[in-house]
DRENDO-1510 file (C-alpha; in Angstrom, 1 decimal, always signed):
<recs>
REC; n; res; u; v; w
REC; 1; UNK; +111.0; -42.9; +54.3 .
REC; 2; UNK; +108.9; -40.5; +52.5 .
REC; 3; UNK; +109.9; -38.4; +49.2 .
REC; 4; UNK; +107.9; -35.3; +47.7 .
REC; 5; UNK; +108.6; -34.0; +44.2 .
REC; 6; UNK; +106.9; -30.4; +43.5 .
REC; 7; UNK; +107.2; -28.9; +40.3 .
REC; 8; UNK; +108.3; -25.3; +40.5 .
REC; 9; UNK; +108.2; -24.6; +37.1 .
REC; 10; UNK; +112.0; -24.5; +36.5 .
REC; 11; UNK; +112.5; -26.4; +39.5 .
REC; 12; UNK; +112.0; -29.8; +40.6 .
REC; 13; UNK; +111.5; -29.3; +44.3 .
REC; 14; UNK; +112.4; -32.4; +46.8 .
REC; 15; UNK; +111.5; -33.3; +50.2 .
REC; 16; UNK; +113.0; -36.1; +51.8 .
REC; 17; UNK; +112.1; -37.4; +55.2 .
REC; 18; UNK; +113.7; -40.2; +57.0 .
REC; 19; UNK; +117.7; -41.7; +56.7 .
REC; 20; UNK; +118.9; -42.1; +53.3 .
REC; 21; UNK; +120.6; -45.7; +52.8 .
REC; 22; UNK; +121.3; -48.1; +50.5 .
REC; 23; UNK; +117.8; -48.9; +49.9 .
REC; 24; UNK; +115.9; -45.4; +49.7 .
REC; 25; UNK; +118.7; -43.7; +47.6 .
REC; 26; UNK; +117.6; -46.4; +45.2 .
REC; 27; UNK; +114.2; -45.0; +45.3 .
REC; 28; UNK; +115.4; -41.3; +45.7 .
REC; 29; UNK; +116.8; -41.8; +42.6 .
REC; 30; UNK; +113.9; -43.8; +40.9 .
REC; 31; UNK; +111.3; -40.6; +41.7 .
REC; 32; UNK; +113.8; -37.8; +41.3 .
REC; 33; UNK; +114.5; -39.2; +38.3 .
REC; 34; UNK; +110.8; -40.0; +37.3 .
REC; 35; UNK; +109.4; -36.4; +38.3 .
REC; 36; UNK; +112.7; -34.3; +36.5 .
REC; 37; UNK; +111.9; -35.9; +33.5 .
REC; 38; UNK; +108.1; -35.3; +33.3 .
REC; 39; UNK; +108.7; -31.8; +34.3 .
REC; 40; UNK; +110.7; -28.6; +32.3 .
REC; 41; UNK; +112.6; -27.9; +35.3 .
REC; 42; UNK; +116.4; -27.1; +35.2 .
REC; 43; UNK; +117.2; -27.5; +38.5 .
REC; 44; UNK; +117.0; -29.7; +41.6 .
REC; 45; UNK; +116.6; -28.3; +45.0 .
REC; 46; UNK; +116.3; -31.2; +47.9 .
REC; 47; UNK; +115.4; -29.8; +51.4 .
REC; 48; UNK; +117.5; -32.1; +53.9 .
REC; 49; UNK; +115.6; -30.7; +56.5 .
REC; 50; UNK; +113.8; -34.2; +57.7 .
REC; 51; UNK; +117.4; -36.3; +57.1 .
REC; 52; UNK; +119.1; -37.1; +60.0 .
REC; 53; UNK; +121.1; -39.8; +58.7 .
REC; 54; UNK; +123.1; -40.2; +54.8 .
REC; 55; UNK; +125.5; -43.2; +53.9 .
REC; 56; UNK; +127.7; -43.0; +50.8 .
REC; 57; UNK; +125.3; -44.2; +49.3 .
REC; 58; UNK; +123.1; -41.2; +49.4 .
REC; 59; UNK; +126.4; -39.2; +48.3 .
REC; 60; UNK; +126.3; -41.7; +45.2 .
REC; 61; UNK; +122.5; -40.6; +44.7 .
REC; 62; UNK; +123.5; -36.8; +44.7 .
REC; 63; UNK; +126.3; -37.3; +42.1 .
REC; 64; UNK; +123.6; -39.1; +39.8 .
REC; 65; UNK; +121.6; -36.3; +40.1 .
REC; 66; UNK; +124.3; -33.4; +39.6 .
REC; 67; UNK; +125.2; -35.2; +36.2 .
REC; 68; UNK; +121.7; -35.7; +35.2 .
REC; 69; UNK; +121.1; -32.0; +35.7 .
REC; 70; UNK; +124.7; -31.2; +33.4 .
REC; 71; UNK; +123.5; -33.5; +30.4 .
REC; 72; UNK; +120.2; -32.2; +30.6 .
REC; 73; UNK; +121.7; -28.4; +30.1 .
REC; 74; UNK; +123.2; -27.0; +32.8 .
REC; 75; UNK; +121.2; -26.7; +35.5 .
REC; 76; UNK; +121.9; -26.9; +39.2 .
REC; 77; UNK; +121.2; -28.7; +42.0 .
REC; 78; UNK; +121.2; -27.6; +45.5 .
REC; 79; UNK; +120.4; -28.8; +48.5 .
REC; 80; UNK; +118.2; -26.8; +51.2 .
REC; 81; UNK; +118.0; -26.6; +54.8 .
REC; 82; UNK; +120.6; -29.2; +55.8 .
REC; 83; UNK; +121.3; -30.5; +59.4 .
REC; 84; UNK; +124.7; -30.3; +60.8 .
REC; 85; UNK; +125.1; -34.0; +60.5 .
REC; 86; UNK; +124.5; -33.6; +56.5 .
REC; 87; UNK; +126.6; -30.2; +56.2 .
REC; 88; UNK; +129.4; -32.6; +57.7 .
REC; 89; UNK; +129.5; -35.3; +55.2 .
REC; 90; UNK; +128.8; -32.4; +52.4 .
REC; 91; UNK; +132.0; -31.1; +53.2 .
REC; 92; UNK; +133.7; -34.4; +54.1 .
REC; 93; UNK; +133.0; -36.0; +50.8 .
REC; 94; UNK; +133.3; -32.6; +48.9 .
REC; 95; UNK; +130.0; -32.1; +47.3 .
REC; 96; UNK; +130.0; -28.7; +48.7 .
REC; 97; UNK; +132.3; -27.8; +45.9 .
REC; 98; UNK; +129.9; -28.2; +43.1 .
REC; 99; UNK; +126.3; -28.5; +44.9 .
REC; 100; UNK; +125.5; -25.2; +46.3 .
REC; 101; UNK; +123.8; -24.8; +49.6 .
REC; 102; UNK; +121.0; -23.1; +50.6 .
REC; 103; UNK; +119.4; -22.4; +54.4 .
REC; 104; UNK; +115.9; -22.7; +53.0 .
REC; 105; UNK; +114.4; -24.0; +50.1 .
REC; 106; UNK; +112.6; -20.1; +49.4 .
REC; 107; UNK; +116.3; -19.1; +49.6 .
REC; 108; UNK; +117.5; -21.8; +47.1 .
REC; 109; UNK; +114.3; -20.4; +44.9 .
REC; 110; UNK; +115.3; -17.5; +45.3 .
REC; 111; UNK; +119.3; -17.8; +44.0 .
REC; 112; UNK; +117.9; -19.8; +41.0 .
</recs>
């Protein structure tokens, strides 16, 4: 597994490749967590574009994340360029009712 933070300015851009389990939403979390809090971004945008597989516990990661984002001040998090497989348990778990979706991370940019 393999996880890119980019600072965007007043995003923290994140690229995940591989499945996201029990283990790497651990360290997900860790360097999301790590980067957002070196940088002065507001928001989180994570392309899902090289995740073919999330467990609960990635849903878990992406809850820490939206709350970290509210206490900081309000920012958003969105997730970019999902696969079908991830759109499904987006809307199965109902994060797509308060982490807005994007088809490309220029597009999430973009709305931000």
């Amino acid at each position: 597994m393999e996880i890119k933070c980019e600072d965007g300015g007043k995003n923290l851009i994140v690229f995940i490749t591989g499945d996201i389990d029990h283990h790497s939403a651990q360290e997900i979390k860790r360097k999301v967590d790590k980067s957002f809090e070196r940088s002065n971004a507001k928001n989180i945008i994570i392309s899902f574009k090289n995740v073919s597989f999330m467990d609960s516990s990635g849903i878990g990661m992406l809850m820490g994340r939206y709350k970290t984002i509210n206490y900081r001040g309000g920012g958003k998090l969105v997730a970019a360029e999902m696969t079908a497989g991830i759109s499904r348990i987006f809307d199965m778990s109902g994060l797509s009712k308060i982490i807005s979706r994007a088809a490309t991370v220029e597009e999430a940019v973009r709305s931000l």
